[in-house]
N, C-alpha and C positions, 0 to 999 in steps of 0.2 A: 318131372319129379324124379329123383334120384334116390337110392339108398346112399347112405353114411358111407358104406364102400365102393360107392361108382358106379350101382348095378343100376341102371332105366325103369323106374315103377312105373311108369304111366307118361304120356306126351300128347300134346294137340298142337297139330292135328294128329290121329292117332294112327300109329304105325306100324304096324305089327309086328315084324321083323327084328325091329328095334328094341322089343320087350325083353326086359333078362342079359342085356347085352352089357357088359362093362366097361364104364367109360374114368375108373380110374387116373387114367395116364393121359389122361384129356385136361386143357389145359385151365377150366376151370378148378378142377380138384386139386392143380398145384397151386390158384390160388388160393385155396379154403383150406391147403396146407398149413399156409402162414395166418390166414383170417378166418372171420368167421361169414366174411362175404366180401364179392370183390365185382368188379365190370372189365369186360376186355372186348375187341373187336377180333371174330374169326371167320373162318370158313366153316359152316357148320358140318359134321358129322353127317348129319340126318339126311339133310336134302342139297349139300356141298354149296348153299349159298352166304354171300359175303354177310355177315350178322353183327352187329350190338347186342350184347347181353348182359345179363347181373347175375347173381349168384348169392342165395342165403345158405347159413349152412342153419335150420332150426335149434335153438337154445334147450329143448326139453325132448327132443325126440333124432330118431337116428338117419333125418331125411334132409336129403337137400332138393329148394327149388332153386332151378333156373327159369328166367326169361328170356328169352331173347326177341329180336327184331329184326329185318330184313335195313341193310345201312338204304336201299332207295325207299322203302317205305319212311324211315325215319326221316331222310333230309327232302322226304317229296315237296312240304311245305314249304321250306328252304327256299327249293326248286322253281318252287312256283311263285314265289315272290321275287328272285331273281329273275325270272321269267318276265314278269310283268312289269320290275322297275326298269329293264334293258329295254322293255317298248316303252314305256313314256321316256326315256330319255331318246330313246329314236326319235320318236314322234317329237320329242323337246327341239331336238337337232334339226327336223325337218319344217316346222315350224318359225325357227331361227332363220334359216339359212332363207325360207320363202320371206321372211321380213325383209332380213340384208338384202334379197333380189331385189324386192318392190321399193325399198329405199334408195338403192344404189341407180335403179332404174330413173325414179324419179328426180334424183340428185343430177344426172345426165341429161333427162330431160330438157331442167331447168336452166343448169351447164350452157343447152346448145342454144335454148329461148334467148339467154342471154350476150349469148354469142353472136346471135341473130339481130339483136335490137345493137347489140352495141355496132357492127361492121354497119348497120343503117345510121345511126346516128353519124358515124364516122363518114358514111357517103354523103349522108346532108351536111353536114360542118363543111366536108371539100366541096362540094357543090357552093356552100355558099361562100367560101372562104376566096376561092378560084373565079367568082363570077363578080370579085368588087373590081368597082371601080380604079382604086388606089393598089399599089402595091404595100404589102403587110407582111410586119417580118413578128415574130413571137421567140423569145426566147425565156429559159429556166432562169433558175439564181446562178448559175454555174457558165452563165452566158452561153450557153448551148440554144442550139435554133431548134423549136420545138415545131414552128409554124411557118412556110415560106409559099404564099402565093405564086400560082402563074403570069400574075401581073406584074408583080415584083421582076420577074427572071426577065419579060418582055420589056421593060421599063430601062433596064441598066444593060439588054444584053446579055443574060448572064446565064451558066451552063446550069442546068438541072442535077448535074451528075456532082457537081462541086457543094450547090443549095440542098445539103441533104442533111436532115434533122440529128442532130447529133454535132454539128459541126459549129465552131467557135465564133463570135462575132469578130473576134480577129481575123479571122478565114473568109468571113465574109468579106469585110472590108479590103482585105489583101488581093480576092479576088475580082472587085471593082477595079482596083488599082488595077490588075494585071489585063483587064479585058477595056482600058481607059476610058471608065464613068467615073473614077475617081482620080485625084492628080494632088491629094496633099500626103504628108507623111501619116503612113498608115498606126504607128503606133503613138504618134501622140493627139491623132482623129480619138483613135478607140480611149487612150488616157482621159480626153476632155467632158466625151460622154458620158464614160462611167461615172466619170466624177458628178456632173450635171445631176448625172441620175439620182446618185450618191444624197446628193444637197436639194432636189427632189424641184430641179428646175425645170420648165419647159424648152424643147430643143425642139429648133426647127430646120426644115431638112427642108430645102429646093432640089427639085428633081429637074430630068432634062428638059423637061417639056414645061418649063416655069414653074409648077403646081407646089406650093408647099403644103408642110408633109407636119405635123405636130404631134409628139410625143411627150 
């Protein structure tokens, strides 16, 4: 509590020192210059710490009260609700990140299960693909050999390294010709077929050893 002119009547906590002292030139009073109350943030006079405060200048008498406040007491609440939203979003993040583990984890798992069952089924297909009797050619729409037995390769003589999935039934047939299991013209052999295919006829193939072959 202040006099009208600056001088300290009274303070709490109370300070003895401080009583009678004039604080004029202090920069409350130059706001209650202009008003009749105002708030500023300083370094207090009193106790030199960082302060919020306000300022009445009273309507009927010759005194003015300030308040003030320490600025960590004021934003401690603040404080402590930032405090506290910073660990649950930790804890948000930590939680997260243990999900995506156990997901990612399980996602690999299931990855290699599958990886597993498929190179198996892939060994019994060649197990049983490799142990017919006949030889057996498979191809795409795009005439590419998807499928070519070891009996096939046994049958006509024919390189393994040439019979490799990806390669064109023109290629194949050309390769017959070139290792002589086959002896007619190779491009209008493969015209006739496709066409057969085409008109969804059956074709029948004699191999060397008499055996026909139906497609």
């Amino acid at each position: 509590m202040f006099h009208r002119d600056g001088t300290m009547l009274a303070c709490y906590p109370h300070v003895e020192t401080m009583i009678g002292q004039n604080f004029a030139d202090g920069p409350f009073f130059q706001i209650l210059s202009k008003a009749d109350q105002g708030t500023l943030r300083l370094t207090s006079p009193v106790d030199g710490q960082d302060r919020l405060g306000s300022a009445r200048l009273l309507s009927h008498f010759p005194i003015v009260v300030i308040a003030t406040r320490t600025v960590s007491a004021a934003l401690a609440d603040w404080r402590a609700q930032i405090r506290f939203l910073i660990a649950v979003a930790g804890l948000s993040v930590l939680v997260i990140a243990a999900m995506l583990f156990l997901i990612v984890r399980k996602l690999s798992q299931q990855h290699r299960l599958s990886q597993r069952r498929l190179r198996l089924e892939k060994q019994r297909l060649d197990t049983a693909v490799n142990n017919m009797t006949q030889g057996l050619l498979l191809f795409d729409s795009s005439q590419r050999l998807v499928v070519c037995n070891q009996r096939y390769i046994e049958m006509y003589g024919l390189s393994a390294e040439v019979l490799k999935p990806g390669c064109t039934f023109r290629e194949v047939i050309a390769h017959r010709k070139a290792t002589g299991s086959f002896v007619d013209d190779v491009d209008e052999y493969c015209a006739s077929v496709l066409r057969d295919i085409g008109q969804s006829k059956v074709i029948v193939i004699e191999t060397p050893d008499g055996v026909q072959s139906r497609s």
